[in-house]
C-alpha atoms as an extended CHARMM CRD file, in Angstrom:
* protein
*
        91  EXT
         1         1  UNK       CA             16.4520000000       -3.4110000000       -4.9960000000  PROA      1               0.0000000000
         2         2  UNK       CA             13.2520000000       -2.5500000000       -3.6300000000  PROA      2               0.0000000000
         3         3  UNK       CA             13.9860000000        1.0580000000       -4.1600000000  PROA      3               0.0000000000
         4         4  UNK       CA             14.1450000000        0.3430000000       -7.2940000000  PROA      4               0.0000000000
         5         5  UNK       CA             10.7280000000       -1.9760000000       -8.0240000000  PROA      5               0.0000000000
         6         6  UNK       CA              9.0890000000        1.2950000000       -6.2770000000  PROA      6               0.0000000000
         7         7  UNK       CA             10.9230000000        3.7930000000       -8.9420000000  PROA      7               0.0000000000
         8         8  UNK       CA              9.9790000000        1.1190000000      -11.4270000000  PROA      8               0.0000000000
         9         9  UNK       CA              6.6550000000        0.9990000000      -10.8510000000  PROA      9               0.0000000000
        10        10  UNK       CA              5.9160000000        4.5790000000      -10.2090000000  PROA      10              0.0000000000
        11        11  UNK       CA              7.4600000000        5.1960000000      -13.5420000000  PROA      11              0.0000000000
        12        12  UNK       CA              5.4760000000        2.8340000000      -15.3490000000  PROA      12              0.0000000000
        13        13  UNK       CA              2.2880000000        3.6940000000      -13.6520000000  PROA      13              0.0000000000
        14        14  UNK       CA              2.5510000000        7.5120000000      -14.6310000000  PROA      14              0.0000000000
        15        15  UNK       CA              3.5260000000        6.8260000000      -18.3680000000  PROA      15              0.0000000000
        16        16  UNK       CA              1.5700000000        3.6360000000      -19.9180000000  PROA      16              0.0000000000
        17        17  UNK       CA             -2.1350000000        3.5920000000      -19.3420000000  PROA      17              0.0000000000
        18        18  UNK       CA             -2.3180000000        0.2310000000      -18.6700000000  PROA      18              0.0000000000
        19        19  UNK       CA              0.2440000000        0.3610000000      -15.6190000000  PROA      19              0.0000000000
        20        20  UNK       CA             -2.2240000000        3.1190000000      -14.4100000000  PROA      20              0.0000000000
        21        21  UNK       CA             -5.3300000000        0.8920000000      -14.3660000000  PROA      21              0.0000000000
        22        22  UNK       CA             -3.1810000000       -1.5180000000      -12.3760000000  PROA      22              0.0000000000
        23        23  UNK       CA             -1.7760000000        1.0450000000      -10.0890000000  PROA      23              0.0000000000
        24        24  UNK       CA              1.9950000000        0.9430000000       -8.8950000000  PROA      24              0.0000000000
        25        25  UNK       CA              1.5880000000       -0.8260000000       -5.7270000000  PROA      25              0.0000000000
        26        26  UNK       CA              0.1070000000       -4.0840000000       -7.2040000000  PROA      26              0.0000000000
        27        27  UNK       CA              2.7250000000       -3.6430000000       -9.8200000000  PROA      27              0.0000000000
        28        28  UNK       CA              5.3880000000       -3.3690000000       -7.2970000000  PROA      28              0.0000000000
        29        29  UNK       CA              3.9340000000       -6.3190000000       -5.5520000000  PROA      29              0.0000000000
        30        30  UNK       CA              4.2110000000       -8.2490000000       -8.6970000000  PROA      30              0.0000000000
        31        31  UNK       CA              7.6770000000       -7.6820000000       -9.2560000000  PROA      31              0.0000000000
        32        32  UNK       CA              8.8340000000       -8.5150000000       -6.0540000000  PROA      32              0.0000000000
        33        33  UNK       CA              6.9380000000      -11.3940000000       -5.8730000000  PROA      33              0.0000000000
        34        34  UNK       CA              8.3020000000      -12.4810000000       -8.9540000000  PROA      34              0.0000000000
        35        35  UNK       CA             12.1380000000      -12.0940000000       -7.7780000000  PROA      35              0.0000000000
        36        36  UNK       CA             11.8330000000      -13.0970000000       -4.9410000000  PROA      36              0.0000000000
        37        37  UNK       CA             10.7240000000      -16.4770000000       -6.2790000000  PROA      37              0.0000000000
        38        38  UNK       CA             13.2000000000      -16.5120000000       -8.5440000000  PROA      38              0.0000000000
        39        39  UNK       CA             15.8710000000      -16.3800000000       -5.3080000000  PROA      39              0.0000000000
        40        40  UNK       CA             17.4090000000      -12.8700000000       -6.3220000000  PROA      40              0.0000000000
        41        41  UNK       CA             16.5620000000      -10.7980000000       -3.9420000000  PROA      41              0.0000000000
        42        42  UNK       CA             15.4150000000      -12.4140000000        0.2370000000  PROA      42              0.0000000000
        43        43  UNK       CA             12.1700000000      -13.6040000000        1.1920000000  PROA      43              0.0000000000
        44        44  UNK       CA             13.2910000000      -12.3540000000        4.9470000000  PROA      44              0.0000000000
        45        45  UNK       CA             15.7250000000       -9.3010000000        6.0220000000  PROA      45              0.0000000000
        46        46  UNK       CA             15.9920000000       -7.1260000000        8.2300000000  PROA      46              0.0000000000
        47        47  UNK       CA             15.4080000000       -4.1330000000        5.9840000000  PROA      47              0.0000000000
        48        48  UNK       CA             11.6470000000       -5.5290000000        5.5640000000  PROA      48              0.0000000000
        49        49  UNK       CA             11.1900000000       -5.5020000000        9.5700000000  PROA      49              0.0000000000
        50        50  UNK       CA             12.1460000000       -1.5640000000        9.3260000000  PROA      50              0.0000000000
        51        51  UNK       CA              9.6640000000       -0.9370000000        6.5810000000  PROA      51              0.0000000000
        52        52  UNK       CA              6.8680000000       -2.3360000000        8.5130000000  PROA      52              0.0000000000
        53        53  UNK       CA              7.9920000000       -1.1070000000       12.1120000000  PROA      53              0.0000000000
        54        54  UNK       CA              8.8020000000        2.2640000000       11.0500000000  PROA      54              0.0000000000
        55        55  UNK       CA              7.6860000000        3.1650000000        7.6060000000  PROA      55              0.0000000000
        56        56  UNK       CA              4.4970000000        1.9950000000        7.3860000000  PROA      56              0.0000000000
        57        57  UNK       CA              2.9290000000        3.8110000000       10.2200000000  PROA      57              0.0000000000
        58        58  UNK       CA              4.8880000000        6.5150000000       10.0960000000  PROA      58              0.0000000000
        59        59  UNK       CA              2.8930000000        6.4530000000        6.1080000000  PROA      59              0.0000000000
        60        60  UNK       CA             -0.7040000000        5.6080000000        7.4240000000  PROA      60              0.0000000000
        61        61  UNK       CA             -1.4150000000        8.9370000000        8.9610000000  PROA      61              0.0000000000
        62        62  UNK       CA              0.2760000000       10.6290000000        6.4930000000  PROA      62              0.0000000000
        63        63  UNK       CA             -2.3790000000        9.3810000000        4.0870000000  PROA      63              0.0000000000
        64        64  UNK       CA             -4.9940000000       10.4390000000        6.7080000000  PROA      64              0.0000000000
        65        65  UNK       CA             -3.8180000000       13.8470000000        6.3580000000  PROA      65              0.0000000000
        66        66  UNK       CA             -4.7930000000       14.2270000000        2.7990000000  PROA      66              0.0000000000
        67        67  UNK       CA             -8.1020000000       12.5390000000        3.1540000000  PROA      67              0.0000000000
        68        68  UNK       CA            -11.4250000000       14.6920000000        3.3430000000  PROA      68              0.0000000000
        69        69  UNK       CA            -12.9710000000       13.3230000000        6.2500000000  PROA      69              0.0000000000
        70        70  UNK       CA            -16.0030000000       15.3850000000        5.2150000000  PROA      70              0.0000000000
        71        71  UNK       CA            -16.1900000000       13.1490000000        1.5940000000  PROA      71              0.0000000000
        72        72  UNK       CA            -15.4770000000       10.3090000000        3.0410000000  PROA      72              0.0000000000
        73        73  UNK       CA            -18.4820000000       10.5830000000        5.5590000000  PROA      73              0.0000000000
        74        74  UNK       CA            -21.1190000000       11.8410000000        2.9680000000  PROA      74              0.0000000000
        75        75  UNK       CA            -20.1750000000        8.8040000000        0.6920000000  PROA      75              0.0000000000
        76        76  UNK       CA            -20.3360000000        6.1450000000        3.1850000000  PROA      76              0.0000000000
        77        77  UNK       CA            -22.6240000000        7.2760000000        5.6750000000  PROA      77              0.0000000000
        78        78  UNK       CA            -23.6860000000        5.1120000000        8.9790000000  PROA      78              0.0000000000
        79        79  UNK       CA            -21.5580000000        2.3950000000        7.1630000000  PROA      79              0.0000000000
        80        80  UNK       CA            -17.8270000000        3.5240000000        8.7040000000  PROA      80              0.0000000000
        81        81  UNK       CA            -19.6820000000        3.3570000000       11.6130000000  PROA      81              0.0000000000
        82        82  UNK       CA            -21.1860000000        0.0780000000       11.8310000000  PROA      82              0.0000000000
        83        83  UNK       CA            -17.6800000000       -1.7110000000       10.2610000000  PROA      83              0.0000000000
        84        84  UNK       CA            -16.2040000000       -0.1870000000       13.2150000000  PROA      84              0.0000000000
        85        85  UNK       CA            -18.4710000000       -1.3860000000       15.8830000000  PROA      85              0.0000000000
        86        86  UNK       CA            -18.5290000000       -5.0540000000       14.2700000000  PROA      86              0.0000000000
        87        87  UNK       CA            -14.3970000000       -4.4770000000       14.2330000000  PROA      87              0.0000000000
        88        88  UNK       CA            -13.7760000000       -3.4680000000       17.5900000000  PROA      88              0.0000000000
        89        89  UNK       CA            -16.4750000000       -5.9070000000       18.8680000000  PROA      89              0.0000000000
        90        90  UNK       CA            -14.5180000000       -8.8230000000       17.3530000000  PROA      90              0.0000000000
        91        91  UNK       CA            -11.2010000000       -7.6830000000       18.3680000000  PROA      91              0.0000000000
């Protein structure tokens, strides 16, 4: 199923212009929101404890890798660094 939602909203993200203002990962969100509400697919399994043990890091410097650091610093400035003093000063 939640192959599926991602397929879903992929496809509708890359072919109506609305879905792409949206993106596919809020529209994903919605859908499984919505079933899961609806009691057809599990609020709690263990496939979900996977995803965010394994998957989801294994995806965040994946992401990093396509990032231009160089952008990123020349649009932001002194700000990345001050959110990350005031973050690792309140962890």
């Amino acid at each position: 199923m939640l192959t599926g939602i991602a397929a879903l909203s992929i496809y509708l993200e890359q072919t109506y212009p609305w879905a792409s203002k949206v993106t596919g990962a809020i529209i994903g969100l919605v859908i499984a929101m919505a079933l899961a509400n609806f009691k057809i697919i599990p609020t709690d399994a263990p496939t979900y404890d996977m995803v965010w043990d394994y998957v989801v890091p294994l995806a965040l410097p994946m992401l990093l890798f396509n990032a231009n650091i160089k952008k990123i610093w020349k649009e932001s400035g002194r700000m990345v660094v001050i959110f990350s003093e005031r973050t690792l000063t309140i962890l």
